[in-house]
C-alpha positions in Angstrom: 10.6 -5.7 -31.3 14.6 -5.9 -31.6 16.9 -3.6 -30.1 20.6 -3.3 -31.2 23.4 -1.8 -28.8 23.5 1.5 -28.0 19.8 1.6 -27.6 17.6 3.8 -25.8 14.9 2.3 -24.1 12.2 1.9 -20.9 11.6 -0.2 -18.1 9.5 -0.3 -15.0 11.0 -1.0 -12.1 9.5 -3.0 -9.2 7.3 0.2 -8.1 6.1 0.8 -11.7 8.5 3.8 -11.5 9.3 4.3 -15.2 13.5 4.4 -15.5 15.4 4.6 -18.9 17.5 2.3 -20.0 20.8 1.3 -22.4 20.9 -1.9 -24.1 24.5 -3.0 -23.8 24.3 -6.5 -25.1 21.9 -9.6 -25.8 21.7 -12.8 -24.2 19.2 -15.1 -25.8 16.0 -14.0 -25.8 16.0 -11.3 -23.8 18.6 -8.2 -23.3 21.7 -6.9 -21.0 20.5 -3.1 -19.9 22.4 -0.3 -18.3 20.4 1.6 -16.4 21.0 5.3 -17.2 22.8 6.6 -14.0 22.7 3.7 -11.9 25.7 1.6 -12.1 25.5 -2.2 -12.9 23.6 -4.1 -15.5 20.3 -6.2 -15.7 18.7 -8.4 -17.8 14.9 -8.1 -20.0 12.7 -10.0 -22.1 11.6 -7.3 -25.1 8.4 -7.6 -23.9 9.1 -5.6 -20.4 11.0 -3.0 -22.8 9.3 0.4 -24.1 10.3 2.6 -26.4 9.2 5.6 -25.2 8.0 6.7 -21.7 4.2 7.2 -22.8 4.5 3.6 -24.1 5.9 2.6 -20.5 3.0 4.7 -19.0 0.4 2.7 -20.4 1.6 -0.3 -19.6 1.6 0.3 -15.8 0.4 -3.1 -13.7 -1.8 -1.9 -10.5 0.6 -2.6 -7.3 -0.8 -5.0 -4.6 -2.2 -3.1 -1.4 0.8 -2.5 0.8 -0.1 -4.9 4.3 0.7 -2.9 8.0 1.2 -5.4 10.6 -0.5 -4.3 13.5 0.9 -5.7 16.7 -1.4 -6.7 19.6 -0.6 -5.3 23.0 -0.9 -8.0 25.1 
């Protein structure tokens, strides 16, 4: 899918957390983005890009299990 600048798009973040984006330019094969409210740019294949947020929804990755380190007493 191609996106031109001025775009409105989705990503997932790290967390899955779902956070719309503004393609600013393109770079190769992938895309510069401006996150909406967050200052500073980053930089996506079109395949991590959605175009809407139920789109983004459904292609949620299960996190790993978060590890507690227990520390031994002695």
């Amino acid at each position: 899918m191609t996106y031109v600048r001025g775009d409105s798009c989705y990503i997932l973040d790290e967390e899955n957390n779902i956070i719309m984006a503004k393609v600013v330019g393109r770079k190769g094969n992938g895309y510069l983005l401006e996150r909406v409210g967050i200052c500073g740019t980053l930089f996506k294949e079109a395949k991590a890009m959605f175009r809407s947020e139920e789109e983004a929804e459904m292609n949620k990755k299960p996190l790993p299990p978060k590890i507690k380190v227990q520390l031994s007493d002695y």
